[in-house]
C-alpha positions in Angstrom: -59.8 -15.8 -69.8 -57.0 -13.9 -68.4 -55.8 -14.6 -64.5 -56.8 -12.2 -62.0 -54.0 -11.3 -59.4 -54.7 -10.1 -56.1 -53.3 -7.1 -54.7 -50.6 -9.2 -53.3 -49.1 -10.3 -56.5 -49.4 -6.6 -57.7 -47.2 -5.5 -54.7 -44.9 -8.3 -55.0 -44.1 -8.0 -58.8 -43.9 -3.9 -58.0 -41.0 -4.2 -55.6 -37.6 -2.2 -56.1 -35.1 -0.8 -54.6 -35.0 2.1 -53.0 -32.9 4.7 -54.0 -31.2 6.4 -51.6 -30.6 3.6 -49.1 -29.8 0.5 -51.3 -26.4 0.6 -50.4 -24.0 -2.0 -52.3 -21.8 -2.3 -49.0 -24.8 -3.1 -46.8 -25.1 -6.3 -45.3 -28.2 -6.1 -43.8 -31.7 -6.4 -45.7 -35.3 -4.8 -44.9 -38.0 -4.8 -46.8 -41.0 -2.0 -46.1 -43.9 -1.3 -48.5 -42.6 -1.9 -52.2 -38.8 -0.9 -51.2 -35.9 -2.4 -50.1 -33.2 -1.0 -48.2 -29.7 -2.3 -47.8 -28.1 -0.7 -45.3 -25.3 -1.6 -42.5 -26.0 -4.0 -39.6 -23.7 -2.2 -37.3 -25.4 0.8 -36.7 -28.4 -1.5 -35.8 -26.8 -3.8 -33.5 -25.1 -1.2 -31.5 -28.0 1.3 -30.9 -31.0 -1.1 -30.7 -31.2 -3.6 -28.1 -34.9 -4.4 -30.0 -32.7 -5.5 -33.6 -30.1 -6.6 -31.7 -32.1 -9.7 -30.3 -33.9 -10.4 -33.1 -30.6 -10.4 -35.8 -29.4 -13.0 -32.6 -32.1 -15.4 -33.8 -30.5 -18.5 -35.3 -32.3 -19.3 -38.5 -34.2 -22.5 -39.0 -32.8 -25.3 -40.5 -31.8 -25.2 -44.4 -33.2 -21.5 -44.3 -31.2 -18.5 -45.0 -30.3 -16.4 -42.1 -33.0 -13.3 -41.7 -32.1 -10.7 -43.2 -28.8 -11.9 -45.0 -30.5 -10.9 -48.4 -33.5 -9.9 -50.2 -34.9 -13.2 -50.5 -34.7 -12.9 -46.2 -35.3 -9.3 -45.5 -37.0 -8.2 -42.6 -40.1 -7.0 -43.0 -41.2 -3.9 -41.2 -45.2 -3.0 -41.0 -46.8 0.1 -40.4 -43.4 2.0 -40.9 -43.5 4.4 -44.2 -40.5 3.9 -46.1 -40.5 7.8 -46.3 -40.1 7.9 -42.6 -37.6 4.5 -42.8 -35.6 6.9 -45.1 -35.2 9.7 -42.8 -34.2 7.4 -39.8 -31.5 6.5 -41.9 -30.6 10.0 -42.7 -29.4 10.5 -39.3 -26.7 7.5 -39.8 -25.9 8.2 -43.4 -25.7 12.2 -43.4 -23.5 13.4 -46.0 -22.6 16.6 -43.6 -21.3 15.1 -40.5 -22.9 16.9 -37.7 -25.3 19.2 -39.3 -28.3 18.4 -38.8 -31.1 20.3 -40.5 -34.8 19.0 -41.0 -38.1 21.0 -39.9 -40.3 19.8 -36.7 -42.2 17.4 -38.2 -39.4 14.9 -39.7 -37.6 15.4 -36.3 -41.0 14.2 -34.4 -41.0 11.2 -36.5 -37.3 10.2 -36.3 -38.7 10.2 -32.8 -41.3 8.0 -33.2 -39.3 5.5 -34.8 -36.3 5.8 -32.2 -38.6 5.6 -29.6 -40.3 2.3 -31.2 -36.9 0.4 -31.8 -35.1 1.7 -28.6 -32.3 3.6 -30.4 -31.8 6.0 -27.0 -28.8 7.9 -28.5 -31.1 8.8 -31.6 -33.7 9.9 -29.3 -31.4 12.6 -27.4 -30.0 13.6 -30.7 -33.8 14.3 -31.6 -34.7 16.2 -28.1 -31.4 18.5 -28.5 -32.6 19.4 -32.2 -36.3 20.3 -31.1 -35.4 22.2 -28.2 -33.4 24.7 -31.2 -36.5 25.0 -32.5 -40.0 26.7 -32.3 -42.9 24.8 -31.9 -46.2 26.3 -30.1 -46.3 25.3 -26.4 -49.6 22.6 -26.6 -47.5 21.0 -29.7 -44.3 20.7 -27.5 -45.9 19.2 -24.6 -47.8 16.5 -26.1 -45.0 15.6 -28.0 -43.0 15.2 -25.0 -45.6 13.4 -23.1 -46.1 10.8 -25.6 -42.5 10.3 -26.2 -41.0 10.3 -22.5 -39.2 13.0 -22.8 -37.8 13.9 -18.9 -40.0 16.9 -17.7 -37.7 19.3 -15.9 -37.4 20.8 -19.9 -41.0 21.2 -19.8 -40.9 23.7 -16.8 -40.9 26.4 -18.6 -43.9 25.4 -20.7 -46.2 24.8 -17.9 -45.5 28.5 -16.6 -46.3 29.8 -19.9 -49.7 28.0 -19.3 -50.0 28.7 -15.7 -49.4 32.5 -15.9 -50.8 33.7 -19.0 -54.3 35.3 -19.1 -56.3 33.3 -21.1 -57.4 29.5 -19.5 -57.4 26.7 -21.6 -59.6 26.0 -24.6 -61.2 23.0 -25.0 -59.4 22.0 -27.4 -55.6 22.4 -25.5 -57.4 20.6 -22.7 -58.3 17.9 -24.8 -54.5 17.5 -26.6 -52.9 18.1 -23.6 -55.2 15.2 -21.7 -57.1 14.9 -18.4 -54.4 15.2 -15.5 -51.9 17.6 -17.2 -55.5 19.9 -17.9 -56.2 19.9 -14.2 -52.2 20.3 -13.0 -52.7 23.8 -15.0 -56.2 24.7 -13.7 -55.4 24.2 -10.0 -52.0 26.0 -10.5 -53.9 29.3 -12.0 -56.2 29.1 -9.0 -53.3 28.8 -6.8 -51.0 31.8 -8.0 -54.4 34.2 -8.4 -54.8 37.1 -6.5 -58.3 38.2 -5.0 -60.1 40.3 -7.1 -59.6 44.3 -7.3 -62.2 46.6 -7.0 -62.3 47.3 -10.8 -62.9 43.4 -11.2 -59.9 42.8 -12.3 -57.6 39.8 -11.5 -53.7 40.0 -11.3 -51.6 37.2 -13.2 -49.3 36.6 -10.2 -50.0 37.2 -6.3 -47.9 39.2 -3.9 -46.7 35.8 -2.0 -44.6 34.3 -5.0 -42.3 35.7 -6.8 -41.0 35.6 -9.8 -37.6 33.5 -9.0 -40.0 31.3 -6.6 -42.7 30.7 -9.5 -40.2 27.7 -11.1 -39.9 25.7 -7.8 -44.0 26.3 -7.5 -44.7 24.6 -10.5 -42.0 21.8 -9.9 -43.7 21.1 -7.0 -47.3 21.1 -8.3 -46.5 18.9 -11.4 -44.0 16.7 -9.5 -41.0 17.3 -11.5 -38.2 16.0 -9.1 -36.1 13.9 -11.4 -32.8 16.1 -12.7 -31.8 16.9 -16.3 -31.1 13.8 -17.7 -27.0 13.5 -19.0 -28.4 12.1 -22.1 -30.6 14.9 -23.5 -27.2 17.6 -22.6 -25.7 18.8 -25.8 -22.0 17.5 -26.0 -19.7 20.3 -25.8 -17.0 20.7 -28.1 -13.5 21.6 -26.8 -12.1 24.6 -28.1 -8.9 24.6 -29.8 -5.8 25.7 -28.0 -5.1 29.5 -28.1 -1.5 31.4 -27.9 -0.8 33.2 -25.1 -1.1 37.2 -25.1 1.5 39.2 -24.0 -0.2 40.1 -21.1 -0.3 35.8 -20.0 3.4 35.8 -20.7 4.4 38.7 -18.6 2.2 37.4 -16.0 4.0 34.2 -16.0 7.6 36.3 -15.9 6.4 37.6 -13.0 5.4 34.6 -11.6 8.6 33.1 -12.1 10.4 36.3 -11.0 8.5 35.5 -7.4 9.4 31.5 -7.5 13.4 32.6 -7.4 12.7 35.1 -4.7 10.6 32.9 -2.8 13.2 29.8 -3.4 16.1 32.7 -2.3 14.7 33.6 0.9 13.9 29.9 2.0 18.0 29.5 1.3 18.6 32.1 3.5 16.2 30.6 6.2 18.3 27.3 6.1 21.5 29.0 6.1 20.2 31.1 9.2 18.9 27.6 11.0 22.6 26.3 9.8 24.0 28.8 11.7 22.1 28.4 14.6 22.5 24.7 15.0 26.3 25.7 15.2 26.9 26.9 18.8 24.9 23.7 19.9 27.1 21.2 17.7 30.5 22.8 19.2 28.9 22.6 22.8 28.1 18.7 21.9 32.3 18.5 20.5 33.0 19.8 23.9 31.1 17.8 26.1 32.3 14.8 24.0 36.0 16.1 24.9 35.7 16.3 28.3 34.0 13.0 28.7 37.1 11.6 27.1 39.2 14.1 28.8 38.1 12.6 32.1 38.1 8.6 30.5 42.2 9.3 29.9 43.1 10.7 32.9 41.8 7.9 34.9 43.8 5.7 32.6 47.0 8.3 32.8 46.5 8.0 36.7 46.6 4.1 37.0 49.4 4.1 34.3 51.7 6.6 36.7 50.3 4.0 40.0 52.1 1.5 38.5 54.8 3.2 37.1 55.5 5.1 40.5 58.8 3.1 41.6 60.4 3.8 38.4 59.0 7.4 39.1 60.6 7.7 42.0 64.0 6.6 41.4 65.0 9.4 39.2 65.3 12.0 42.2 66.3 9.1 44.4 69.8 8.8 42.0 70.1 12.3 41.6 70.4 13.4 45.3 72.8 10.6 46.0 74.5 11.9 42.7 75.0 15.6 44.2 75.7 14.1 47.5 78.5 12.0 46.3 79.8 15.4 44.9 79.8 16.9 47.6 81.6 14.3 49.5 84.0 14.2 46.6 84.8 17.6 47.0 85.1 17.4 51.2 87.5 14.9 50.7 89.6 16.9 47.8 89.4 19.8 50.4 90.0 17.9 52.9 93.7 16.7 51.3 94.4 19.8 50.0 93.7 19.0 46.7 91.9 21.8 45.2 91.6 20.0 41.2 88.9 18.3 42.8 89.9 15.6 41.0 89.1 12.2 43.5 92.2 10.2 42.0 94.6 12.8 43.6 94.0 12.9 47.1 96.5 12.6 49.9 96.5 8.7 49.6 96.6 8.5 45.8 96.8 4.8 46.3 94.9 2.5 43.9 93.0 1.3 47.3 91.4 4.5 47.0 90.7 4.0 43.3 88.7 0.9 44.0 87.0 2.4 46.9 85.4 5.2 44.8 85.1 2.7 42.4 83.2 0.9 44.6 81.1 3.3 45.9 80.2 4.8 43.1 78.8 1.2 41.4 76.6 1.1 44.6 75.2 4.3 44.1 73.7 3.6 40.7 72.7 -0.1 41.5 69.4 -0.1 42.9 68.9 -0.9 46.6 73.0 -0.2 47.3 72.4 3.2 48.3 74.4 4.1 51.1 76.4 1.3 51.9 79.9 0.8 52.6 82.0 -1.8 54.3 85.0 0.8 55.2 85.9 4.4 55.5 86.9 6.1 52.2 86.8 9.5 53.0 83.7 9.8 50.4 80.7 9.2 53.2 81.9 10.9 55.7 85.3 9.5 56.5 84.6 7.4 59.6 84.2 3.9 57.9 80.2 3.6 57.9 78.0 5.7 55.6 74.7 6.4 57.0 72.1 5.5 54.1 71.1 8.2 52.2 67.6 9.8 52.5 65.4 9.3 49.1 64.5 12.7 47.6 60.7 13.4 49.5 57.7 13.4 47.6 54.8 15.4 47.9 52.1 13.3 50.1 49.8 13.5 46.6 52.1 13.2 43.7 50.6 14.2 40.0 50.7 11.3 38.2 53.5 11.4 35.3 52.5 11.1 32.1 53.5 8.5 29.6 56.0 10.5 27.9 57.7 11.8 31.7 57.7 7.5 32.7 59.4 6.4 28.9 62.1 9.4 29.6 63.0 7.9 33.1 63.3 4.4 31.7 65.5 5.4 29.5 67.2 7.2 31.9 67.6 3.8 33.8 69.0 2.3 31.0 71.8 4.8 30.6 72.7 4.8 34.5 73.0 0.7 34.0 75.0 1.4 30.8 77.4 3.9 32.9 78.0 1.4 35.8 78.6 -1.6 33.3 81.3 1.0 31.5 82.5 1.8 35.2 
């Protein structure tokens, strides 16, 4: 009698691989209906938190790690491995980024992306349906089922709201309970009385058009904004060369920069200038302070310095008076040489008076003495003591140069008596 197999053995012995998605680089193994699929684990583990935990699992002991091979694939139930095939098609499509399948595969790429938690997959699917016509019912109960944020199903529900015809049974029935009774009470809302001819007008008086959107947001409490996720990435456009009209926009701009940059020069130079006049009132106040600081030290250098100061015209008016007694007594003799060494006397007694006399007039504090008549003071043996030349009762102080000339004056009278 020959064995009898069950249905199991029949589906076991039938398996195969499939052949699109049997890839030799795969590393990861599934098995669904009579098919397996060798694909990559990476794709998995990034997208799907769902895979991700469950490829986490650590195997049990002395058993291969799930879905290492086909001896450990994982086994996925009530998936088609038609459907399996076209989730994969959005991983493994041979033209990049273009992505072109009618409604129904994209609802069911959905389904699965929706089932496994692949969120990326599921925004790739909303962008590609809303490029797409499908009838309005259709649309919304695929976007209620799925989750699909509400604020893109505005539009839809004022198709619904505004049209003539109410909803059939049958849209009331797809579209469910509440979202039946949203649309009914909106209609009632947004209707105007009746007309005397009986009929109704689509949209009252009291809402506009542009205020019709924010109505129906309101009724089916849509508050939450686009969702980031379900925005179609924008590509940036490539770099373009500048027309002639950019580049002679940009002369010109340039052309202004230097003018601009010309006329702020000139403004500095024109503050420079200003600034001047107070700078060279500054110099000058600086000068006179240190004008005034030297003069009080010129005035306490001539205090001290006043006796030499004062001997100077002391020495010269006992100079011209001894002249002039020198030329009395030539007179006087009848010498007219005025020559002192050949008066009357010519004696050398007379030549060491004058001698005499004349030491004590350049010795300092010997001015106007003399011991016996010699004719020179006066001729009557006592010389009255010559007056010192007057100075003015507030003298100008000399300066240093004025007090180094009379010391050195000094120094050449006490060279002339030493040579006397």
């Amino acid at each position: 009698m020959a064995p009898q197999y069950s249905r199991d053995n029949e589906a076991f012995t039938a398996l195969r691989h499939h052949d699109d998605y049997y890839l030799s680089g795969g590393d990861l193994f599934f098995l669904i209906e009579q098919f397996h699929f060798r694909v990559h684990r990476y794709f998995f583990e990034r997208e799907s938190n769902y895979f991700k935990a469950q490829l986490a699992t650590p195997a049990s002991p002395g058993a291969p790690r799930q879905g290492t091979s086909e001896s450990s694939a994982i086994v996925l139930e009530n998936v088609k491995a038609a459907d399996f095939a076209k989730f994969l098609w959005v991983f493994y499509n041979p033209k990049y980024s273009l992505y072109k399948a009618p409604v129904d595969d994209w609802v069911k790429i959905l389904d699965l992306a929706c089932r496994w938690g692949f969120h990326e997959v599921k925004g790739l699917v909303v962008r590609e349906l809303e490029k797409l016509e499908m009838l309005v019912i259709d649309r919304i109960v695929v976007y209620h089922k799925y989750e699909v944020d509400r604020i893109l199903l505005t539009p839809r529900y004022t198709v619904l709201v505004t049209r003539e015809e109410a909803l059939t049974l049958e849209e009331s029935t797809a579209l469910g309970l509440e979202t039946a009774w949203r649309i009914f009470t909106a209609r009632e809302r947004i209707r105007a009385p009746r007309t005397a001819t009986g009929g109704v007008g689509p949209i009252p008086l009291a809402i506009s058009d542009a205020e019709l959107p924010e109505f129906i947001k309101e009724h089916f409490e849509i508050s939450e904004p686009f969702s980031p996720l379900l925005q179609e990435e924008s590509i940036p456009e490539p770099p373009q060369p500048p027309s002639k009209s950019t580049l002679k926009d940009k002369e010109k701009e340039k052309g202004m920069d230097k003018e601009k940059d010309k006329a702020k020069e000139k403004e500095k130079e024109k503050e420079k200038e200003k600034e001047k006049p107070k700078n060279q009132d500054t110099q000058k106040n600086k000068d006179v302070a240190a004008t005034a600081v030297n003069g009080d030290a010129s005035t306490a250098v001539g205090t001290k310095s006043g006796t030499s100061a004062q001997v100077e015209p002391s020495l010269q008016t006992n100079a011209d008076k001894l002249g002039s007694a020198t030329t009395t007594s030539s007179t006087g003799t009848g010498n007219t040489s005025g020559d002192p060494f050949t008066n009357s006397a010519d004696s050398p007694a007379a030549h060491s008076k004058f001698t005499s006399r004349l030491t004590n007039l350049f010795t300092p504090g010997t001015e106007g003495k003399s011991t016996e008549g010699d004719g020179l003071g006066g001729g009557n043996g006592t010389t009255e003591p010559l007056k010192p030349f007057e100075t003015p009762s507030s003298p100008r102080a000399p300066s240093p140069t004025t007090a180094k000339k009379t010391t050195n004056n000094n120094n050449n009278n006490r060279r002339g008596k030493n040579a006397w």
